[in-house]
Biopython code that builds the backbone (N, CA, C, O; Angstrom):
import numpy as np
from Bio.PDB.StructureBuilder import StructureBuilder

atoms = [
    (1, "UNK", "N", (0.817, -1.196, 0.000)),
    (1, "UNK", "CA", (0.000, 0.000, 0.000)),
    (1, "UNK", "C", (0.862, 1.262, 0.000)),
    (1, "UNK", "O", (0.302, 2.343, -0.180)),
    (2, "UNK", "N", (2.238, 1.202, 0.197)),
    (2, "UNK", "CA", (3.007, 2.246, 0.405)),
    (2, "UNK", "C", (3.235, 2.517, -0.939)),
    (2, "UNK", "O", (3.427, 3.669, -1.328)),
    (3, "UNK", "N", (3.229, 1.416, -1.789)),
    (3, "UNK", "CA", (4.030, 1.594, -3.641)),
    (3, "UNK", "C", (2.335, 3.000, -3.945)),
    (3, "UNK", "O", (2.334, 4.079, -4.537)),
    (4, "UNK", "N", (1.104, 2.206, -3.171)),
    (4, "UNK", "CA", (0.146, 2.840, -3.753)),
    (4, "UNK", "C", (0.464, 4.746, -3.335)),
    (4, "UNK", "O", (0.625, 5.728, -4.059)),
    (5, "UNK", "N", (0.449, 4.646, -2.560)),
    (5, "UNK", "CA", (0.649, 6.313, -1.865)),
    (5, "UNK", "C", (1.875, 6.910, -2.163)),
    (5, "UNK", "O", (1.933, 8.088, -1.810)),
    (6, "UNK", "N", (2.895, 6.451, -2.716)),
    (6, "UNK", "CA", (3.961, 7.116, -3.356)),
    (6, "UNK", "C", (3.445, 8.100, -5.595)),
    (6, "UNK", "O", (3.575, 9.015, -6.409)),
    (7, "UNK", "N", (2.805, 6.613, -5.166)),
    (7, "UNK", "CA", (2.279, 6.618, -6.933)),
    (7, "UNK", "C", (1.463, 8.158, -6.869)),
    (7, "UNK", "O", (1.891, 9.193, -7.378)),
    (8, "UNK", "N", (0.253, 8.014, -6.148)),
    (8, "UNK", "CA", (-0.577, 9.202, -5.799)),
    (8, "UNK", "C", (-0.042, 10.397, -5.747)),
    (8, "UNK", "O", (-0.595, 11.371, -6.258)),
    (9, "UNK", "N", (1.592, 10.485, -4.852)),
    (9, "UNK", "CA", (2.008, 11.675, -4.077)),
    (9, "UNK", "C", (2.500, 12.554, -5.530)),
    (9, "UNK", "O", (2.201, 13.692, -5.889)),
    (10, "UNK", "N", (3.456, 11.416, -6.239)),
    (10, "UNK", "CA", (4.160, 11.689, -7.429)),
    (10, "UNK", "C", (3.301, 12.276, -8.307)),
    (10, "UNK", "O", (3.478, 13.452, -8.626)),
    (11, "UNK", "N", (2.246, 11.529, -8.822)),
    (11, "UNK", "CA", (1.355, 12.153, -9.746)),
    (11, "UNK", "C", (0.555, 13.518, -9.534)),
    (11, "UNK", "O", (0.156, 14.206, -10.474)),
    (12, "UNK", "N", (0.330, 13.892, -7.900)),
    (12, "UNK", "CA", (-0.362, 15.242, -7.824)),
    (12, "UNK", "C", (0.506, 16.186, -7.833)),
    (12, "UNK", "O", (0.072, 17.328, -7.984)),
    (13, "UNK", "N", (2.544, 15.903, -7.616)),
    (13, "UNK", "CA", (3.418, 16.489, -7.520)),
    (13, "UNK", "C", (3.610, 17.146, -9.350)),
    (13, "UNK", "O", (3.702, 18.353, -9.572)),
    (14, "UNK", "N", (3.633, 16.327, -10.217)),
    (14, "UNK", "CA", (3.720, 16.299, -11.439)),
    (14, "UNK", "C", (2.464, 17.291, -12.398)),
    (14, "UNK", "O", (2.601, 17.799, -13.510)),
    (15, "UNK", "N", (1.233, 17.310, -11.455)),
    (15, "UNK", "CA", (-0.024, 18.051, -11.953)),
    (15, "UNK", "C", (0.672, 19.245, -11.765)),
    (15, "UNK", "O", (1.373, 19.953, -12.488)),
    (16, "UNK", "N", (0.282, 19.286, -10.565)),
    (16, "UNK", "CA", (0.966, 20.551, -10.136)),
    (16, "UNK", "C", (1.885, 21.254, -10.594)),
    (16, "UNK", "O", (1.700, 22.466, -10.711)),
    (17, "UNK", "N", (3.114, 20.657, -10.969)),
    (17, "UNK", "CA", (4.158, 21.455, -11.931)),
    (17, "UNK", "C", (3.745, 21.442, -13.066)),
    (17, "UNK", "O", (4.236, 22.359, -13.724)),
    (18, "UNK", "N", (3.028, 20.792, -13.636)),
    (18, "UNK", "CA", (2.691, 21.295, -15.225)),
    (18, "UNK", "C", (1.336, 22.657, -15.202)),
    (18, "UNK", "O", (1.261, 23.482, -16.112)),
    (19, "UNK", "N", (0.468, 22.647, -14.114)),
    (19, "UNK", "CA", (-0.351, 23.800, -14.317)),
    (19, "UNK", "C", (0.645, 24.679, -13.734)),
    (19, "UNK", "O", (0.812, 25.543, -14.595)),
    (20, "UNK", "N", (1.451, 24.956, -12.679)),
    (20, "UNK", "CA", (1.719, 25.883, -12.458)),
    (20, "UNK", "C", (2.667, 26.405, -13.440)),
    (20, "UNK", "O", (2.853, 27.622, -13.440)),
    (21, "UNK", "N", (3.502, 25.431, -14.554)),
    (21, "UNK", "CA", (4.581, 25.892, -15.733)),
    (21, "UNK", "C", (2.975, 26.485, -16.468)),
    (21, "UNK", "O", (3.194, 27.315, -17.351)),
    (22, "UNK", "N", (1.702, 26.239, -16.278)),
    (22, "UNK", "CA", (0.754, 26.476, -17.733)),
    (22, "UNK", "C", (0.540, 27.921, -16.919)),
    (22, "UNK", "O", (0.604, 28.920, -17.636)),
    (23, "UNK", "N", (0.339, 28.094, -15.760)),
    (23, "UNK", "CA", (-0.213, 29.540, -15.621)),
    (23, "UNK", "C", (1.277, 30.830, -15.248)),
    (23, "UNK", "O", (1.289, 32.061, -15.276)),
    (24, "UNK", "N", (2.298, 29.868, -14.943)),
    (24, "UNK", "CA", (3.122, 31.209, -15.360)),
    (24, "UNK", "C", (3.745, 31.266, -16.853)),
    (24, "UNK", "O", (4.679, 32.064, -16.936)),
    (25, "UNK", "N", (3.491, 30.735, -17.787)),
    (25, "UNK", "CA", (3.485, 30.961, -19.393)),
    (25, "UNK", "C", (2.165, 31.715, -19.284)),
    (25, "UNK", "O", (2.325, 32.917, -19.493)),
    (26, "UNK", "N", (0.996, 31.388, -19.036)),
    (26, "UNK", "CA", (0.209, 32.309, -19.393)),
    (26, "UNK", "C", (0.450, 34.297, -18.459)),
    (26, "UNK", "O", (-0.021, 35.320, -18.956)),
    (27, "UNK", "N", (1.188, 34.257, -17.260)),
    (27, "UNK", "CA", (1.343, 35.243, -16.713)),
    (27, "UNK", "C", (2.586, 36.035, -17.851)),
    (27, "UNK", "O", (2.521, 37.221, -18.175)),
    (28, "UNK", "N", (3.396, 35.309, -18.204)),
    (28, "UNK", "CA", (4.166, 35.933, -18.728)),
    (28, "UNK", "C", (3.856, 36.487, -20.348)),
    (28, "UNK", "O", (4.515, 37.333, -20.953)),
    (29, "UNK", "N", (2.752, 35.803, -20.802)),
    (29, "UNK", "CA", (2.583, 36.155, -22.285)),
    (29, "UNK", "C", (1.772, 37.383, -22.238)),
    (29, "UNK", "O", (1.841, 38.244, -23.115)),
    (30, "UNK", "N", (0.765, 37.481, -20.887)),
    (30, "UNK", "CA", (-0.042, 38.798, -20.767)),
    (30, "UNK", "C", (0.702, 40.090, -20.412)),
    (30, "UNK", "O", (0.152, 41.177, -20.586)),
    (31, "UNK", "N", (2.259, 39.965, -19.792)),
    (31, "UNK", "CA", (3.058, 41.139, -19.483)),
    (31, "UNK", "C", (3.111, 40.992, -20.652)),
    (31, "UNK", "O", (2.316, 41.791, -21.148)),
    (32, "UNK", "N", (3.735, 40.258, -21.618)),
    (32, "UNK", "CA", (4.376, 40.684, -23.565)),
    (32, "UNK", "C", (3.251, 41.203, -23.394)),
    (32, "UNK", "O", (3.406, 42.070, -22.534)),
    (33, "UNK", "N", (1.969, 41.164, -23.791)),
    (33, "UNK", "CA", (0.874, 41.655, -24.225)),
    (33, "UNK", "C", (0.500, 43.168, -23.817)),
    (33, "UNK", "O", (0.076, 44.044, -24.570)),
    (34, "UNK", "N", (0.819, 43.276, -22.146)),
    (34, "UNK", "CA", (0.610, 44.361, -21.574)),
    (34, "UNK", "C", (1.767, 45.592, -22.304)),
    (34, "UNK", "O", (1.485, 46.704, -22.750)),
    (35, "UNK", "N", (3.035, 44.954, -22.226)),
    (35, "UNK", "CA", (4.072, 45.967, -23.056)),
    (35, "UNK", "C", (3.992, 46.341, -24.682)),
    (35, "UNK", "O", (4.613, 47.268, -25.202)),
    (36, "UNK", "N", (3.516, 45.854, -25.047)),
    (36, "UNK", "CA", (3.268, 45.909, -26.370)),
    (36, "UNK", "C", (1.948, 46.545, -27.055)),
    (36, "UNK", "O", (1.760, 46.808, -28.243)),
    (37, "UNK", "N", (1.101, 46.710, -25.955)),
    (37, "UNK", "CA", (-0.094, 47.170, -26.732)),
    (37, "UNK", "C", (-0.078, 48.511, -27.014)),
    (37, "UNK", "O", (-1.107, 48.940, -27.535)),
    (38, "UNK", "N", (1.094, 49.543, -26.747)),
    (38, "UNK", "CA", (0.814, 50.719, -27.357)),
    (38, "UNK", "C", (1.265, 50.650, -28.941)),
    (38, "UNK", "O", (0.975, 51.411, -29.863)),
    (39, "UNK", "N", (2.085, 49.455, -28.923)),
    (39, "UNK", "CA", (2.366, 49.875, -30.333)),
    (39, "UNK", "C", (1.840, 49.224, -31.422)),
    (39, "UNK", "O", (2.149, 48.034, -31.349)),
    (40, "UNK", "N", (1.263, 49.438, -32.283)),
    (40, "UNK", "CA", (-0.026, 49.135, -32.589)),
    (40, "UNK", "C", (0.330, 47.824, -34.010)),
    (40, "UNK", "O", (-0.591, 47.008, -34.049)),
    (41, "UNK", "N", (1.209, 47.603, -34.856)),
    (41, "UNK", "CA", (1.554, 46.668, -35.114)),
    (41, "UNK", "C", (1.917, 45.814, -34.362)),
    (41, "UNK", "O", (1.630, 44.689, -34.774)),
    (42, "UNK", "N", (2.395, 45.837, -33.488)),
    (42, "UNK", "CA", (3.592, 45.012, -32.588)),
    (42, "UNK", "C", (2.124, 44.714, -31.874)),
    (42, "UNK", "O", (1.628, 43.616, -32.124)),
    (43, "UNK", "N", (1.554, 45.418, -31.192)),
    (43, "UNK", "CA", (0.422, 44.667, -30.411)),
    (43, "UNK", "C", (-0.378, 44.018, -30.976)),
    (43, "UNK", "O", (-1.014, 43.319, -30.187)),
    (44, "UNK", "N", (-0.890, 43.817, -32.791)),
    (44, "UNK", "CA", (-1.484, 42.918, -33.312)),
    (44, "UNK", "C", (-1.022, 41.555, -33.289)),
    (44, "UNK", "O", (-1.561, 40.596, -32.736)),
    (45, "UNK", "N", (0.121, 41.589, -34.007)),
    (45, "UNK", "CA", (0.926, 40.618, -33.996)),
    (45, "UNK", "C", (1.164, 39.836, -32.712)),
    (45, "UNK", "O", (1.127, 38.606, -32.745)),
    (46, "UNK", "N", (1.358, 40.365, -31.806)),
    (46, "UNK", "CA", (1.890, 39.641, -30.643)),
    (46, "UNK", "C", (0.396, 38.969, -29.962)),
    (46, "UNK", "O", (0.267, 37.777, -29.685)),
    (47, "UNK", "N", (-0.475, 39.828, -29.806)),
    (47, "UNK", "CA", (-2.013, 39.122, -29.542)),
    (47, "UNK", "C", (-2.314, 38.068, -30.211)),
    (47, "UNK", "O", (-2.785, 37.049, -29.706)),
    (48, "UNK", "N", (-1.989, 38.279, -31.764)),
    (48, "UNK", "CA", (-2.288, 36.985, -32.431)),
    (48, "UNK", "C", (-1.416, 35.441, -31.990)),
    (48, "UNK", "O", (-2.060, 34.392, -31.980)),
    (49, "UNK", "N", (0.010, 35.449, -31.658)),
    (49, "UNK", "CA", (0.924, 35.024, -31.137)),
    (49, "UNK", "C", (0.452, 34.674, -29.809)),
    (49, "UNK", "O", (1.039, 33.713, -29.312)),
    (50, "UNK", "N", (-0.207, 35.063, -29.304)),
    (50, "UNK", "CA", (0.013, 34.866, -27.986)),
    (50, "UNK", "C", (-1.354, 34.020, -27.443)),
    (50, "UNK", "O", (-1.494, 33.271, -26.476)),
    (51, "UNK", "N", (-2.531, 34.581, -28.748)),
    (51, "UNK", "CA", (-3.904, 33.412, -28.377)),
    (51, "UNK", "C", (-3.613, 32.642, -28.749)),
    (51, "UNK", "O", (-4.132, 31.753, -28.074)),
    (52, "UNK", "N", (-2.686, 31.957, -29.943)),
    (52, "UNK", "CA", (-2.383, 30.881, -30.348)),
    (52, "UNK", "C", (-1.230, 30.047, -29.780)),
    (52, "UNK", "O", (-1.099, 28.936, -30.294)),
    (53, "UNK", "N", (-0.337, 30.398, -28.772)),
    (53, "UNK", "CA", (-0.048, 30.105, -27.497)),
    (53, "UNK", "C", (-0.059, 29.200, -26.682)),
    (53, "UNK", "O", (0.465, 28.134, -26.356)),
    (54, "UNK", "N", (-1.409, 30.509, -26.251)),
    (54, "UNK", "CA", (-2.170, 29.786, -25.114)),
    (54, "UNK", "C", (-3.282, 28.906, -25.532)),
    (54, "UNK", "O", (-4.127, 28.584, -24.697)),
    (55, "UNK", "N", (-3.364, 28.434, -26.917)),
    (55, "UNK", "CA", (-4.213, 26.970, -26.571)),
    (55, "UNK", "C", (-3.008, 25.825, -27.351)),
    (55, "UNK", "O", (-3.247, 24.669, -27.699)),
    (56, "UNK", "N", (-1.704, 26.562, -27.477)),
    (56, "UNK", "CA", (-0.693, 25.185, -27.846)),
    (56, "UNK", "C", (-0.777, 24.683, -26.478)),
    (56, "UNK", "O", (-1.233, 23.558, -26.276)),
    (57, "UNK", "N", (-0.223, 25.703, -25.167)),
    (57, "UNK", "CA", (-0.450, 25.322, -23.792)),
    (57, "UNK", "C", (-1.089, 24.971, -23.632)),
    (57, "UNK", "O", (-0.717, 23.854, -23.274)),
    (58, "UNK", "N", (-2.343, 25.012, -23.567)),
    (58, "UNK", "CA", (-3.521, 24.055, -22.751)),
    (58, "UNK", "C", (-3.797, 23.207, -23.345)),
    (58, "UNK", "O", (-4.202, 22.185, -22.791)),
    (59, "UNK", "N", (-3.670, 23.310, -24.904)),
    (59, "UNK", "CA", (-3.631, 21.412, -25.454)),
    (59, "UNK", "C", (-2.303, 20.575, -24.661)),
    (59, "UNK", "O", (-2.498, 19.399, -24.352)),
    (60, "UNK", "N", (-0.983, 21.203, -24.353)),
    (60, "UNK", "CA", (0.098, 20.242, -24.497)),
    (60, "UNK", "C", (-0.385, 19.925, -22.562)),
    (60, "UNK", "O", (-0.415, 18.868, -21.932)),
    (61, "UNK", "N", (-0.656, 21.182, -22.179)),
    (61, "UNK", "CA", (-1.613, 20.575, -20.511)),
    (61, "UNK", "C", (-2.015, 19.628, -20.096)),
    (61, "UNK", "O", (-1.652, 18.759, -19.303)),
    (62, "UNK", "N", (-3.271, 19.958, -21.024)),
    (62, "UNK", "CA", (-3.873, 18.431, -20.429)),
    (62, "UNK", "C", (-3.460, 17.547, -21.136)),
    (62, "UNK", "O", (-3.475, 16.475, -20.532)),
    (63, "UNK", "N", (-2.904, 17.436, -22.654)),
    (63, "UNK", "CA", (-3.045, 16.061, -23.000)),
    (63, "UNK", "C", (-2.061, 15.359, -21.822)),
    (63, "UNK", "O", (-2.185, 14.200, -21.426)),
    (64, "UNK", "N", (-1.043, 16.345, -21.349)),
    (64, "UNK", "CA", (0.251, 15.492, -20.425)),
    (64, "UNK", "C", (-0.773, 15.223, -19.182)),
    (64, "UNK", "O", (-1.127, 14.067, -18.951)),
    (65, "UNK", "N", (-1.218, 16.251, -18.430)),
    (65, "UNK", "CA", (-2.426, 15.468, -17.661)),
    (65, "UNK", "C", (-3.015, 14.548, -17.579)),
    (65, "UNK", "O", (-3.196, 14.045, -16.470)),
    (66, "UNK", "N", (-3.665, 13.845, -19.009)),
    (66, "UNK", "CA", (-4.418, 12.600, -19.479)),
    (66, "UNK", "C", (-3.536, 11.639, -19.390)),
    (66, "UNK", "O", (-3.876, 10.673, -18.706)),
    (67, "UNK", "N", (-1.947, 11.607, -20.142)),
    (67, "UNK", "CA", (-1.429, 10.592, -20.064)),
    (67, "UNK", "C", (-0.818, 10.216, -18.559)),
    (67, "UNK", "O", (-0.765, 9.042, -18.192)),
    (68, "UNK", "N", (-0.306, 11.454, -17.619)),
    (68, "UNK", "CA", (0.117, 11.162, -16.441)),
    (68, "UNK", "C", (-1.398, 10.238, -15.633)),
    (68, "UNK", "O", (-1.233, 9.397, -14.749)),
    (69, "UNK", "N", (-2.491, 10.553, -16.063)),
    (69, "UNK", "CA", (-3.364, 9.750, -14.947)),
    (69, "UNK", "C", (-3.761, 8.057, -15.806)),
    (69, "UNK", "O", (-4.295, 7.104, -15.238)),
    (70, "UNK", "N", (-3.197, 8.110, -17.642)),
    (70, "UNK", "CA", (-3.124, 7.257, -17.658)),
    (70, "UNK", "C", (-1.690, 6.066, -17.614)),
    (70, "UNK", "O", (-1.453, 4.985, -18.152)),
    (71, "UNK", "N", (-1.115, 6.789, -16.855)),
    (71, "UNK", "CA", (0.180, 6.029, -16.643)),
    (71, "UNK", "C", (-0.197, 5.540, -14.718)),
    (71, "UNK", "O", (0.029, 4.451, -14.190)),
    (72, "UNK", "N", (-0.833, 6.837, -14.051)),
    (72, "UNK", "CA", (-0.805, 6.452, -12.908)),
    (72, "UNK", "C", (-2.053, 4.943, -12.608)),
    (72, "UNK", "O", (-2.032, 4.036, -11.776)),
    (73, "UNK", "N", (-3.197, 5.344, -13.937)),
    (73, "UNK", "CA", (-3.857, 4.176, -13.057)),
    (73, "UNK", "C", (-3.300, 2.645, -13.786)),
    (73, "UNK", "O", (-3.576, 1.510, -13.396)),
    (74, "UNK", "N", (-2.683, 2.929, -14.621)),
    (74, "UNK", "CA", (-2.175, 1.465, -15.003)),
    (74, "UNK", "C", (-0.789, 1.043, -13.725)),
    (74, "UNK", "O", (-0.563, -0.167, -13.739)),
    (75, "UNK", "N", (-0.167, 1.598, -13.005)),
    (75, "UNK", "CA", (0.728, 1.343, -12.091)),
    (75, "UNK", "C", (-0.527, 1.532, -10.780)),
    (75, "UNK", "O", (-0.167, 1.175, -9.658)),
    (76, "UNK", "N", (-1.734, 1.997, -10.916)),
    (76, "UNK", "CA", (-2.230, 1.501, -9.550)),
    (76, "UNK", "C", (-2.825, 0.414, -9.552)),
    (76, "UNK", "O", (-3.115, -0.329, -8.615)),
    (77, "UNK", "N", (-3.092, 0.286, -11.161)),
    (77, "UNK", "CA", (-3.823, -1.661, -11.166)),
    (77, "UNK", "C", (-3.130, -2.488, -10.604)),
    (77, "UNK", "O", (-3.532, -3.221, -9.701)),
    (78, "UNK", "N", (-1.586, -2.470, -11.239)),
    (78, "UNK", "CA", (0.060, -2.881, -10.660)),
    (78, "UNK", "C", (-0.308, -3.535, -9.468)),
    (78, "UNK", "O", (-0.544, -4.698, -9.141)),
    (79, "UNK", "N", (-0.283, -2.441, -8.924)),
    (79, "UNK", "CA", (0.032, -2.115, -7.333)),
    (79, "UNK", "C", (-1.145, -3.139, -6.774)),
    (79, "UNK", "O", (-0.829, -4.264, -6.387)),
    (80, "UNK", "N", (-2.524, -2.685, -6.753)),
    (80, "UNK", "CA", (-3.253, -3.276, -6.592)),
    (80, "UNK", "C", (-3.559, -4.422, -7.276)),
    (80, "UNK", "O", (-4.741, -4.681, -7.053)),
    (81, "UNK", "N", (-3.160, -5.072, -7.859)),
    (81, "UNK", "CA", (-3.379, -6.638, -8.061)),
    (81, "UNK", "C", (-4.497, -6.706, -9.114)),
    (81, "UNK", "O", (-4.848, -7.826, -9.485)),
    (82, "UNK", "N", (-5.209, -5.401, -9.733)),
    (82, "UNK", "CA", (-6.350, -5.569, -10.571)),
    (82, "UNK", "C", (-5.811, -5.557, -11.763)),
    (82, "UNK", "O", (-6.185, -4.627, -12.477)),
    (83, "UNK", "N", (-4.852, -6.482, -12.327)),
    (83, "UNK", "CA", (-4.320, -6.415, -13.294)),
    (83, "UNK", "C", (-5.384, -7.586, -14.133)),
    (83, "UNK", "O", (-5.722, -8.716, -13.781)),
    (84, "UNK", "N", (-5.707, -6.851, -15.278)),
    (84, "UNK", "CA", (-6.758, -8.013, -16.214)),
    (84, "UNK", "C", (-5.992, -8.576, -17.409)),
    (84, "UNK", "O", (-6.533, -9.381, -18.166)),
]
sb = StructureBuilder()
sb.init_structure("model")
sb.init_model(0)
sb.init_chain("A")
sb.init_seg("    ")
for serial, (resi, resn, name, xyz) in enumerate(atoms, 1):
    if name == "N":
        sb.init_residue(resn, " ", resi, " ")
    sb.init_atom(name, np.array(xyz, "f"), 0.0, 1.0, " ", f" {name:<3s}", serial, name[0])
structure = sb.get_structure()
């Protein structure tokens, strides 16, 4: 039961660093955004850049999300003996 609660600790450790890498990329693309909007090419461009971005990030997010919980529950079947 200990393999089980290590597995758990690791995987919410691993969430965690990938949203918090997703919301300081998103903190940092809104300062570009914030510096740039007086200038009025440069602030098109970079808005456009920067919504397209932020859904490369939140696709590459969760899909790593999806696979980390499908890596964790195939090592908790493991663990737990519900191997089919």
């Amino acid at each position: 039961m200990s393999e089980y609660r290590d597995i758990q600790s690791a995987v919410r450790v691993e969430k965690f660093r990938i949203w918090f890498a997703w919301l300081t990329g998103n903190v940092i693309m809104l300062l570009i955004a914030r510096a740039t909007q007086n200038v009025h090419i440069v602030s098109v461009i970079t808005q456009v850049l920067l919504v397209v971005l932020f859904l490369l990030l939140t696709f590459t997010a969760i899909r790593m999300t999806n696979a980390l919980n499908r890596k964790a529950a195939a090592k908790r079947r493991t663990v737990l003996g519900d191997d089919v």
